[in-house]
N, C-alpha and C positions, 0 to 999 in steps of 0.2 A: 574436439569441439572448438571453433569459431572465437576467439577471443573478445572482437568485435559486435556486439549484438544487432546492428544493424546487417549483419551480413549472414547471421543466424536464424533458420527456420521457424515456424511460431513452435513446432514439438520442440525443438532443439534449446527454445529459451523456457518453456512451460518441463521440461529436462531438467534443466540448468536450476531453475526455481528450487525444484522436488528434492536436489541431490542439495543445494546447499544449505536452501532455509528450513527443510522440512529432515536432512537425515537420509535420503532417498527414501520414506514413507509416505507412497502416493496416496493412501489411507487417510494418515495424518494432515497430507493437502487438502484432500476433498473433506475432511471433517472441520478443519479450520473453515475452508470458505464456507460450508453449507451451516455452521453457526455463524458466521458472519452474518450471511446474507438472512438469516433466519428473526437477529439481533436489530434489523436495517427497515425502514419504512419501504415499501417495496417500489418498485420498480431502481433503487439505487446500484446504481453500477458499480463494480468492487476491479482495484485495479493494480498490481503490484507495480513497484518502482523500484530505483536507490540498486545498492548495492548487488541486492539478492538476484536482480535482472543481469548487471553488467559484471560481477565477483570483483566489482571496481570501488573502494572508499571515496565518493567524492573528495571530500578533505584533504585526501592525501596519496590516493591512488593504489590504498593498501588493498590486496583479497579479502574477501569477505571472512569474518570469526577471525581474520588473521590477528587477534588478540585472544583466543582461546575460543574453545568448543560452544557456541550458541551465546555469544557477547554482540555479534553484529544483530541489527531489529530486523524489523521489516515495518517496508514502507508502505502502508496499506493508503491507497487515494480514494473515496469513496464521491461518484458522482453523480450529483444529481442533485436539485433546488432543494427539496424535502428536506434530504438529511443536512445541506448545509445549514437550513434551520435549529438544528442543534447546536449551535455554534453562538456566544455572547456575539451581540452587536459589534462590541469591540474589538472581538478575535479573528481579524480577517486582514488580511495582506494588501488585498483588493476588494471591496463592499460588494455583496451580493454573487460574487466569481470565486475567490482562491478564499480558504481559511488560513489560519495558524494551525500547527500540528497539536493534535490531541496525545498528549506523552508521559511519559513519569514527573516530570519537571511541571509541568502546566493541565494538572487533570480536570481544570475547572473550566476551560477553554469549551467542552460540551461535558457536563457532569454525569447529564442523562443518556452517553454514550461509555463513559468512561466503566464502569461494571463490566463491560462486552468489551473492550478494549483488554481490563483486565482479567478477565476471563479465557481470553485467547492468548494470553504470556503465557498464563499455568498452559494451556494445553498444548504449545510450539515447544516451552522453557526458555523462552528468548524475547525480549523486547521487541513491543507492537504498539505503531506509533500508528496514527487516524490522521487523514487531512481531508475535507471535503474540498472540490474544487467541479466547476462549467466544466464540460466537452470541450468546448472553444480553448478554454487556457490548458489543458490536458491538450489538445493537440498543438499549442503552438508550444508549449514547452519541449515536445517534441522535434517538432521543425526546425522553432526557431534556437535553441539551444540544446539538441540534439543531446535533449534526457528522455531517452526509450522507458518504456514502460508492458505490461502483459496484460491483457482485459481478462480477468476471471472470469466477470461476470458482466455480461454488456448491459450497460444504461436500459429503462424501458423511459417511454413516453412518457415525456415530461408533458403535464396539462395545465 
């Protein structure tokens, strides 16, 4: 497999997901996202990032769990106006576009997402952090500083 994620097929990185973050229990993929998305005002797009995508630590460029069995999170980006409405006024990066992550350390950040946040630790057994974030800043974060990401579940119409 491709070290690279940009040079890796969308099965090849939606692989790569299953076998690190999930145990290779593609069961346990589809039952995570389908409570996710079940948890989510609808039409919200669910979108994995971080680690579990590239088996790369930002920080430090370690493998993924390379601290032991299920210690690395996952990076869940969920997009779309609605749900960023869960998010205090003041928990945003960028007003109205990118939040602060929803995490163990800051669960108040969206209180009324945090239950389904933690809901989804018990059923991975590994830290599940939430960020709400635009299309727009999810692709340029992409482009512009070449942090890949996997669409789970694509956006609907935002109204």
């Amino acid at each position: 497999m491709p070290k690279d994620t940009h040079q890796m097929s969308e099965a090849e990185i939606r692989s790569r997901i299953i076998t690190l973050g999930f145990g290779g229990d593609e069961r346990l993929f589809i039952a995570f996202y389908r409570k996710l998305q079940q948890g989510l005002p609808e039409g919200t797009g669910i979108v994995l990032r971080g680690s579990v995508i590239t088996n790369q630590r930002h920080e430090d460029g370690a493998p993924f769990d390379s601290q032991g069995k299920e210690t690395s999170d996952l990076d869940v980006t969920l997009v779309g106006r609605k749900v960023m409405e869960a998010w205090k006024s003041d928990a945003y990066y960028i007003p109205g576009l990118h939040t602060k992550p929803l995490c163990d350390s800051d669960p108040e950040v969206a209180s009324s997402l945090n239950p389904l946040r933690e809901s989804l630790q018990q059923l991975v057994g590994r830290p599940v952090n939430f960020q709400a974030t635009s299309s727009f800043v999810l692709y340029a974060r992409d482009v512009l500083l070449s942090e890949p990401y996997f669409v789970v579940v694509p956006a609907g119409e935002e109204k």
